[in-house]
C-alpha positions as CSV (number, residue, x, y, z in Angstrom):
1,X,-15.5,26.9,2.5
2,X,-16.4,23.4,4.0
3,X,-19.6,24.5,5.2
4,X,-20.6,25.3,1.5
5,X,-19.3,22.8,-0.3
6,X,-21.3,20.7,2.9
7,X,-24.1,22.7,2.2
8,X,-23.9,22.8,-1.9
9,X,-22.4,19.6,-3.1
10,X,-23.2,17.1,-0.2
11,X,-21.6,14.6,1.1
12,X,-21.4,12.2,-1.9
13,X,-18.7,15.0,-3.4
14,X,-17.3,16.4,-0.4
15,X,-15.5,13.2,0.9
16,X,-13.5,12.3,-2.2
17,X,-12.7,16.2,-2.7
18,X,-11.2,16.3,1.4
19,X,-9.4,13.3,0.1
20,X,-7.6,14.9,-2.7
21,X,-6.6,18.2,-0.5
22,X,-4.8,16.1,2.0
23,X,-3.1,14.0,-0.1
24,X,-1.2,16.6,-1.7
25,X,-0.6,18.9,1.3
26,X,2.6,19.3,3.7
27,X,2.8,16.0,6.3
28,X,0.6,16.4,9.0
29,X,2.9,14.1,11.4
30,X,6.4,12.8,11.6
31,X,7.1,9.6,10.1
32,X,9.8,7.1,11.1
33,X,11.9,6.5,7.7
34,X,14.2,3.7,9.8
35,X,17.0,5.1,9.0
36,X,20.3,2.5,8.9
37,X,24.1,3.1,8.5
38,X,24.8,1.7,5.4
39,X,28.6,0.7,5.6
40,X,27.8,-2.3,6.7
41,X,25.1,-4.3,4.8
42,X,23.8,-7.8,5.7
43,X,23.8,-10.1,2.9
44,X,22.3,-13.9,2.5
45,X,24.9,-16.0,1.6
46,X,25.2,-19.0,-0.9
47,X,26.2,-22.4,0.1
48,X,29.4,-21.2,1.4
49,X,32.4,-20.5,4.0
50,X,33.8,-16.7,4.0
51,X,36.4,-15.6,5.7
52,X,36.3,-12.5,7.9
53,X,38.7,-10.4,5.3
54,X,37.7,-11.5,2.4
55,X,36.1,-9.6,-0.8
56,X,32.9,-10.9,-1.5
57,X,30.7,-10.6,-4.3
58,X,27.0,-11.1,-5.0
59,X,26.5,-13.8,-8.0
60,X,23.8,-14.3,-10.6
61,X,21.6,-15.8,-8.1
62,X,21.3,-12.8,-5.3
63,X,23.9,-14.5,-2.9
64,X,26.9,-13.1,-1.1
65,X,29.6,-15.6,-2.0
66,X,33.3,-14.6,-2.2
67,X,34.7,-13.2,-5.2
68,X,35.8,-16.3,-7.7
69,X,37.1,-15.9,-11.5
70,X,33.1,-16.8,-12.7
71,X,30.9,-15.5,-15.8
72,X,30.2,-11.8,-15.7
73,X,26.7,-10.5,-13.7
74,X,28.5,-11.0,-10.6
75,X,28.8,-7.4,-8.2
76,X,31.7,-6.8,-6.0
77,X,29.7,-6.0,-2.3
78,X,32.2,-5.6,0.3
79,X,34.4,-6.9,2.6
80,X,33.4,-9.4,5.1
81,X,33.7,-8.1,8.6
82,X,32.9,-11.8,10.0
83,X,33.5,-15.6,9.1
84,X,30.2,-17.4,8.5
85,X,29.9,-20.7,7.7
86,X,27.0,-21.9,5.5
87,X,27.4,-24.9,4.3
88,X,25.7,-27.0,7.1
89,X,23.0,-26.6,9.6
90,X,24.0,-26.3,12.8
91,X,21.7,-28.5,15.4
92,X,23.3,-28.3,18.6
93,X,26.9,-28.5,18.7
94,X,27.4,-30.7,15.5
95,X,26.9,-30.3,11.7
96,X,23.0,-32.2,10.7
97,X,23.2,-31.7,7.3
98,X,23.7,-29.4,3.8
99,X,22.7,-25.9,4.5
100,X,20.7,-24.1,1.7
101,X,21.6,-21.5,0.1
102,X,19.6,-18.1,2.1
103,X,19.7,-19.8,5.4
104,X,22.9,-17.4,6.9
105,X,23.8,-13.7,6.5
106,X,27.5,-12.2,5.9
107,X,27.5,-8.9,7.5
108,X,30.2,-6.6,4.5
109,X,31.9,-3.6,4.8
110,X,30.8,-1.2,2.0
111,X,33.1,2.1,2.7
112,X,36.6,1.3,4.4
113,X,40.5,1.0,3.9
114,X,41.3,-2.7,4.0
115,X,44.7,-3.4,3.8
116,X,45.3,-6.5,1.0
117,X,48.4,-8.7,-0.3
118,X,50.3,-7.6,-3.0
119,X,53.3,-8.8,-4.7
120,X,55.8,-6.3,-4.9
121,X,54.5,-3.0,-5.2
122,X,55.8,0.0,-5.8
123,X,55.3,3.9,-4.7
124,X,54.2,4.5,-8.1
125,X,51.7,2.3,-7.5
126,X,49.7,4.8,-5.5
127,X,46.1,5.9,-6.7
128,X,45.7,3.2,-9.0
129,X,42.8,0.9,-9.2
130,X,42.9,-1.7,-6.9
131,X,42.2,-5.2,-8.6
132,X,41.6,-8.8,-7.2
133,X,44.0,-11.3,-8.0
134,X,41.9,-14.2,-9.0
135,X,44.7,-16.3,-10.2
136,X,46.6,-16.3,-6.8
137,X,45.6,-18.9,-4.5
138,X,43.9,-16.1,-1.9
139,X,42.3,-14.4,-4.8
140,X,40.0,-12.7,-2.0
141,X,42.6,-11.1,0.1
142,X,44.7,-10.2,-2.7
143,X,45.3,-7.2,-5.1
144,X,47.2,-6.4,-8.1
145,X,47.4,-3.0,-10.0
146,X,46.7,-4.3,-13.0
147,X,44.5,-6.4,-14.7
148,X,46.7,-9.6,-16.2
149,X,45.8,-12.5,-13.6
150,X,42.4,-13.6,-14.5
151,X,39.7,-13.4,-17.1
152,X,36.9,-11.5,-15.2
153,X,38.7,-8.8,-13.1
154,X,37.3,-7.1,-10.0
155,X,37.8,-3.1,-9.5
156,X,37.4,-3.3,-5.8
157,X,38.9,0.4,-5.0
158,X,41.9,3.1,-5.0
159,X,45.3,1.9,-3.6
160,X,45.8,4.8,-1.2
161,X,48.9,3.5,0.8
162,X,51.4,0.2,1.2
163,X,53.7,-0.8,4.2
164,X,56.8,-0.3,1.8
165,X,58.1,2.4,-0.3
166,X,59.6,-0.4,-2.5
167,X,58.6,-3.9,-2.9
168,X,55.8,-4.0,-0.7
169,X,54.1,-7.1,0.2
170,X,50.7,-5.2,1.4
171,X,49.0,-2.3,0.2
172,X,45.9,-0.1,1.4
173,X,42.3,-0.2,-1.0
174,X,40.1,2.6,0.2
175,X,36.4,0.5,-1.2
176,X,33.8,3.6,-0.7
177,X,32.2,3.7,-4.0
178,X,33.1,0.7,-5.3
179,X,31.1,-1.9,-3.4
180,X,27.5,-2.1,-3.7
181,X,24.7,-3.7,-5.6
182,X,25.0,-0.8,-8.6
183,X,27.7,-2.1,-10.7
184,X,27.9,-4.9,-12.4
185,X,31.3,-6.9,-13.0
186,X,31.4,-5.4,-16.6
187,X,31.5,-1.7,-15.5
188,X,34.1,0.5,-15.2
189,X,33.4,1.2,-11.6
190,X,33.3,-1.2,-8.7
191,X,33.3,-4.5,-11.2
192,X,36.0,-4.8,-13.9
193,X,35.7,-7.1,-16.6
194,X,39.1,-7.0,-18.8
């Protein structure tokens, strides 16, 4: 067949017509797609301390920052699985100065159980949604089964166990699903806004 289009239509035609039969066939080599695991993603951080433990969220700017009672836009991402401390550069061993906001990563956890605070929880407690207490003075670490302590609630996961069967003072959030960049703090899912 090539040597008559070759021999018919030249090689003005015969180029551009190759083109179009390897573009559309099966790949002709392997390709690297850089695969990454993605339960833990990197995230720049804002202008900003967070503790290793902590839920974080990213706010209207693009920045990891932990999760704070703020306007709605804001997307629960994880929790940290270091402390990183941006809000100075670091030249040599002392502090030279504001950081900016981009100039540091916060590796989170995006699929986990994470065991959090909470204030008396019951057995019946079990399989509810797990929301951040933003009123309480370690609004990251802590978690309520209900939404009552704050205007702009966090859905941060499924309370799947507790270290009590009665008044337990920690529970377990399993966060797969619910931390990522895809929902907003106004959905249902992985953001709750009350």
């Amino acid at each position: 067949m090539l040597k008559w289009l070759n021999a018919k239509l030249g090689i003005m035609i015969r180029v551009p017509i190759l083109m179009i039969m390897c573009a559309y066939g099966a790949s002709g080599q392997a390709w690297d797609a850089k695969r990454a695991n993605s339960d833990r993603i990197a995230y720049r951080m804002g202008v900003v301390k967070i503790w290793k433990g902590s839920a974080c969220m990213i706010n209207a700017n693009g920045y990891v920052v932990p999760v704070t009672d703020t306007a709605t836009a804001d997307m629960f991402c994880g929790v940290a699985a270091e402390t990183v401390d941006n809000r100075y550069v670091k030249s040599g061993e002392s502090d030279s100065g504001a950081a900016t906001a981009g100039d540091r990563y916060c590796v989170c956890w995006q699929t986990g159980l994470f065991w959090f605070k909470h204030a008396g929880a019951a057995i019946t407690d079990m399989g509810l949604p797990a929301f951040l207490s933003l009123g309480n003075t370690d609004a990251q670490q802590t978690v309520e089964s209900a939404t009552t302590s704050a205007t702009h609630d966090f859905m941060i996961g499924q309370i799947v166990g507790m270290n009590a069967l009665s008044s337990a003072t920690r529970v377990q959030v399993k966060i797969d699903g619910y931390a990522s960049y895809g929902y907003p703090e106004a959905s249902v899912v992985g953001g709750y806004s009350t």
